[in-house]
N, C-alpha and C positions, 0 to 999 in steps of 0.2 A: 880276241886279243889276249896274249900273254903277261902276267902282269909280275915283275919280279920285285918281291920284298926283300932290299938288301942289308944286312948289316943291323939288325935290330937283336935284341934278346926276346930271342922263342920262350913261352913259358905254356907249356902245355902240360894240365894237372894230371890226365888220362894217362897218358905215355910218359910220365916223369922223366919231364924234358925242362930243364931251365940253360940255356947258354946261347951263342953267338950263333943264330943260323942266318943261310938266306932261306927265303921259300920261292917256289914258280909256283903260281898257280897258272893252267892251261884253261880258259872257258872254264867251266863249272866245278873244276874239281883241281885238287891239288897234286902240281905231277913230281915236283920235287921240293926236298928239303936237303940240305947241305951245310957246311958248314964254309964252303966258298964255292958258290954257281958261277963259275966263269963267263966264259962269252955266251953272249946270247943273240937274238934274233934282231936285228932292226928297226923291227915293229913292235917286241917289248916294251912295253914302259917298263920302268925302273922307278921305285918308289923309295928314296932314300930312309931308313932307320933307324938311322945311328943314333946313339943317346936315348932310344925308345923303345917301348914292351910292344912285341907281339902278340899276339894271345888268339885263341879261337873265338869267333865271334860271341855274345853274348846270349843267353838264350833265356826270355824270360815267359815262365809259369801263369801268370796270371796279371794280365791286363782287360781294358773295356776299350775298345773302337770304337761304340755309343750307335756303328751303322750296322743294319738298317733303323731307319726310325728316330734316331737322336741325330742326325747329321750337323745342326746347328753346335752338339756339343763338340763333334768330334766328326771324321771322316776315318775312311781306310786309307785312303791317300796320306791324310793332312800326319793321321795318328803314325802307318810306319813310316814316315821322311822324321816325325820327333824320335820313334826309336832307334834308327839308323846313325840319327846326330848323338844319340847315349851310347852306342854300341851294340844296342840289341840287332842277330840278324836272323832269329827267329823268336816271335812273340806269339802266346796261347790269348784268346780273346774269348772272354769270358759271353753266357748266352742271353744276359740280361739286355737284350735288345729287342726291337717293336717291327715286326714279330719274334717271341722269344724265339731263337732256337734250339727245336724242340722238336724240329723235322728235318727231313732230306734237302725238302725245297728252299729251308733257310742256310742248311748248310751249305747247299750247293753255290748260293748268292752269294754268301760270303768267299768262297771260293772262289770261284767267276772275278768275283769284285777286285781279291787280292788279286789275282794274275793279271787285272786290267789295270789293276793302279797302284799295287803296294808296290813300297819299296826294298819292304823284306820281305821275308817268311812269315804268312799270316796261318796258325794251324788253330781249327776253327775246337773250341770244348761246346758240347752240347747238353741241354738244360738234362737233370735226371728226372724230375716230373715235368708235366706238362704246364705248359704256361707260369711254372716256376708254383704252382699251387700248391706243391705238396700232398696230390689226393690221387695220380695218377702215374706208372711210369712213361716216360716219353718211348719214341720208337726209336729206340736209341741203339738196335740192330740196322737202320735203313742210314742212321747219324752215321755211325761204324763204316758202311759201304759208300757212303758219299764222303766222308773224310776226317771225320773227328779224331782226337788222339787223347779225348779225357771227354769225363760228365761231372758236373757240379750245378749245384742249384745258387749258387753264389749271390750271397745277398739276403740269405735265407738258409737256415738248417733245413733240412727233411726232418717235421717233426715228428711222423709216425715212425716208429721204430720201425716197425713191422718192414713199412716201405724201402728204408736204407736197406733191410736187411735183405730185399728182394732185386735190390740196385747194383748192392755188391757179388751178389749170387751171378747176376745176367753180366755185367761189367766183366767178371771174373771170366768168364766164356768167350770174352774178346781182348782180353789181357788189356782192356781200359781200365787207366788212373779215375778215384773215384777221388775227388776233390772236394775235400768238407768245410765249408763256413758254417764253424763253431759258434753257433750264440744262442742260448734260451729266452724264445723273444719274451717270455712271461716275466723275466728278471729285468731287460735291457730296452726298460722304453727310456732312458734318458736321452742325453746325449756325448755329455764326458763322463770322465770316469771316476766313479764313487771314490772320493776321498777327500782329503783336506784343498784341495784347489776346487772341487764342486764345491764345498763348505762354503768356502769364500765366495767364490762367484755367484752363489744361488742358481746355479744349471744343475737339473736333474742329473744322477747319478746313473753311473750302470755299474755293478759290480763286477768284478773280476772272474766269482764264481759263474755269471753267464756266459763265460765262453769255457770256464773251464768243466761243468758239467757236460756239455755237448763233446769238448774232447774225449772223456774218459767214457763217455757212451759211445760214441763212432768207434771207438779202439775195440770196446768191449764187443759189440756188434761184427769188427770185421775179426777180431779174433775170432768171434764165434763160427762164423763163416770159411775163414782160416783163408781171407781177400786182404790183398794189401788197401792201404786207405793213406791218402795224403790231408793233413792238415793244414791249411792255408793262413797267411798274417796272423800268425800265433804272437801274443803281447803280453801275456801276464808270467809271471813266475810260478804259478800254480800248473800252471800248462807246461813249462818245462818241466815240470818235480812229476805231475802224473805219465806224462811222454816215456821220460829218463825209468822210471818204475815200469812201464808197461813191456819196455823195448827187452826187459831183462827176460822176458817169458815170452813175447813175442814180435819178432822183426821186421813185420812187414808194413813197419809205422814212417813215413817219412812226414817230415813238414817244413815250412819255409815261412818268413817274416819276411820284412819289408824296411825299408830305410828308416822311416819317420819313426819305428820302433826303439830305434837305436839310436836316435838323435835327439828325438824332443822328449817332453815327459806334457803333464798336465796342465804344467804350470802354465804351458803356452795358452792354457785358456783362458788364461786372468785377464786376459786382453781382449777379450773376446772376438777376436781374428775367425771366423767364417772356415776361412782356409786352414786352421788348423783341426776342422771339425771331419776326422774321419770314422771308421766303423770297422772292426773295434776300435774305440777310442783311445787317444795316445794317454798310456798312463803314468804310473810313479818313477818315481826315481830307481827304488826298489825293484820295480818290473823291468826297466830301461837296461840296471847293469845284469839282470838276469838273463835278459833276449843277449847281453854282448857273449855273458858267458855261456849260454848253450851254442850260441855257433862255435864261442873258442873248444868248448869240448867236442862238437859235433852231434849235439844233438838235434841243432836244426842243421836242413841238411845243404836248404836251398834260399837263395836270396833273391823275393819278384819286384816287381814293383808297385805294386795294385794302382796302376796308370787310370786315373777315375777323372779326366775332363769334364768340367763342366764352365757352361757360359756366363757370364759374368751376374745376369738376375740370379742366378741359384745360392749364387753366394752371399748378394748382397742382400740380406735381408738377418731379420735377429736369427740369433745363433740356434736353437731349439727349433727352426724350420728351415735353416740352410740344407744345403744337400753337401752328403756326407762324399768326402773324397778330395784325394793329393794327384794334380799331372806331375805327373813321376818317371818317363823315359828319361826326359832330358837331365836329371838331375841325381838320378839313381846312382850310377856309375861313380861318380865323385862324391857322393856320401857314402858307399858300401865302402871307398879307399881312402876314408879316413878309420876305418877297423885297421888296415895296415900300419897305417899313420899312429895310433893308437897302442899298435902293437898287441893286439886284440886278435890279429889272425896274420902269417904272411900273406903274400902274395900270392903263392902256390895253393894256398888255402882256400884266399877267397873267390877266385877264379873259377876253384872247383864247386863251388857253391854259384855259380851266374856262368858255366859252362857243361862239365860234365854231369854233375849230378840231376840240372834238368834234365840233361840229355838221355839220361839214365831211363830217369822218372816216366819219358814220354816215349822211350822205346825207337830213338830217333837216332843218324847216324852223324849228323852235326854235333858239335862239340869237341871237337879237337881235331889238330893238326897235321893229321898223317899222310903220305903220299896214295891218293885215291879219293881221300877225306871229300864232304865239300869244302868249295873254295869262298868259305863265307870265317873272315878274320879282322881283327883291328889292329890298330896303332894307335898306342896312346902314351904320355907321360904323367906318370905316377906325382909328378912335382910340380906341375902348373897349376900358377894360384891361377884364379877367374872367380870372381862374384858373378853370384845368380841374379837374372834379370828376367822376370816373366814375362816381360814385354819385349823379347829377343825369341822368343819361345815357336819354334815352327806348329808348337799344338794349337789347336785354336782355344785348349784348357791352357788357362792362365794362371789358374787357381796352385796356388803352393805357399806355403808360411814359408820358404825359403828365400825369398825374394831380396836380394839387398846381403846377403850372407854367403865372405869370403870362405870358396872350398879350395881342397889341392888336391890336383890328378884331374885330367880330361882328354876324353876320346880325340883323337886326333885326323881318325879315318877306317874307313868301314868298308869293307869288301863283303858283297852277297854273292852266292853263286860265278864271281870273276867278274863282276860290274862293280864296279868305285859309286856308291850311293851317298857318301859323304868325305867331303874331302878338304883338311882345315892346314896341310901341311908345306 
């Protein structure tokens, strides 16, 4: 079926396009854009608009599915019908699942699995050691030919130097993103983050320097290598200031933060709220306007949403053994477009950060609008207020400190491959 988007404002950051277009998208791919698509077919639908952003669909870097093996927290199914409702229409799903993947056979499932049941784009990252151990590389040549399009050990640094440095080397020879979770577990057994609101609270701290030592060693590491290297929910300001320095000698540093970055700060733990407990931990005030102003400057480059569902025992229990992590599709989008809102970034800006610049990152041809393009796009308005409601949440993660907190701007409609996967309009 043919589906025409008429009458909306195109904003596509790739091909520095902002204005009145229509689009056709034909089945899978997008066959025109114009600036008036006359008559059409009969069997077109016609998708009114007007008054509303176009944009290429969303593409986000780094989430959890939780399947195989966590299915109670999450499904493939359940997880992209929540990204599709945010915008995203194609999601990276990180390899922390039971069994890691960390092989063919797990990639290939995950594969299998999206095609039987996703509702987007599911592009599987796989584990860079084995079973996430840190003491072996995975076979991450057999990952490559079954379908990965990145390796990270997420949830964990590679603490042997040695190893990263053999990760980046092999990576390097399949032009895979090597995706680093920065954190020195020897500094970060807390659980918030070291400052005057742990003070208060009596929750163990974690300092800032354990994420920031692991940046400036992965950077140093893949300079040496002379491998690009992606930084993942970067949160402190230390990590900006070593990034910003590093980039100056060498450019093949990209990283990306995460909403709750930009939104909450530490304080939110004084309440001791479960759901504010993620990793790294949300930190100061200081850090909070630091992550605004590396994306205003561009030094971060990408916006994910570290989508971490979990089921409601994991949460509930004291803060110090909760499980770490924000469900994040549904909510992501209307917090990244309060930085508009803010004036912290336009439009055209932030777009390019939650469109092209994944799209960059993963070597993928999604991400914008062009005639041939895929036909995977949304519709949203930038001005619609809506309170968040975790109990409205197609994830079966309920888990968010956002819950009950008026946003403005919300997805409106979501086109994959020329299928309507969500439709609010």
């Amino acid at each position: 079926m043919k589906i025409l988007i008429r009458g909306g404002r195109l904003i596509d950051p790739k091909n520095a396009i902002d204005g009145r277009y229509d689009v056709l998208a034909d089945g899978p791919v997008i066959e025109g854009i114009s600036k008036n698509i006359g008559k059409v077919d009969s069997r077109t639908k016609i998708v009114d608009a007007s008054g509303l952003i176009v944009a290429p669909g969303l593409i986000d870097v780094h989430c959890h599915l939780r399947e195989p093996g966590f299915e109670y927290k999450e499904t493939i199914k359940t997880g992209t019908m929540a990204a599709a409702r945010g915008g995203f229409t194609t999601i990276v799903c990180m390899a922390n699942t039971d069994p890691v993947n960390d092989s063919r056979s797990v990639t290939e499932f995950i594969i299998d699995r999206a095609h039987a049941e996703g509702v987007c784009k599911v592009l599987p990252c796989g584990a860079i050691t084995k079973d996430l151990k840190g003491e072996e590389l995975s076979e991450i040549g057999e990952m490559f030919e079954a379908g990965i399009v990145a390796i990270s050990d997420d949830g964990k640094s590679v603490r042997r130097a040695g190893l990263l440095r053999k990760a980046l080397e092999y990576a390097k020879t399949f032009k895979l993103p090597v995706i680093s979770h920065c954190e020195d577990d020897t500094l970060s057994g807390g659980c918030a983050h070291e400052g005057l609101a742990s003070l208060l609270s009596g929750l163990e701290g974690v300092p800032a320097i354990a994420e920031e030592i692991i940046v400036g060693r992965d950077i140093a590491i893949a300079r040496y290598v002379d491998a690009p290297i992606h930084l993942t929910h970067i949160s402190t300001a230390g990590s900006i200031e070593i990034i910003e320095r590093a980039r100056k000698a060498f450019r093949k540093v990209t990283c990306d933060t995460c909403p709750h970055y930009f939104t909450l700060t530490d304080e939110t733990t004084l309440t001791y709220d479960t759901n504010a407990k993620v990793n790294p931990p949300l930190r100061s005030q200081e850090d909070l306007e630091a992550i605004k102003e590396g994306l205003r400057r561009g030094t971060i480059d990408i916006i994910a949403t570290d989508h971490a569902p979990h089921e409601f025992t994991s949460k509930d229990v004291e803060f110090d053994i909760a499980s770490s992590g924000i469900s994040g599709f549904e909510t992501a989008f209307a917090l990244a477009l309060g930085l508009v809102h803010e004036g912290v970034l336009d439009m055209k800006g932030l777009l390019a950060k939650m469109t092209a610049n994944p799209a960059k990152l993963l070597g993928i041809t999604s991400g914008t609008l062009a005639e041939g393009a895929p036909a995977d796009l949304i519709v949203f308005d930038p001005d619609r207020e809506w309170t968040i409601n975790r109990n409205a949440f197609i994830s079966k993660g309920k888990n968010t400190p956002f819950h009950a907190m008026t946003v403005k701007g919300k997805n409106l409609f979501t086109l994959v491959d020329g299928r309507i996967v969500h439709d609010e309009l």
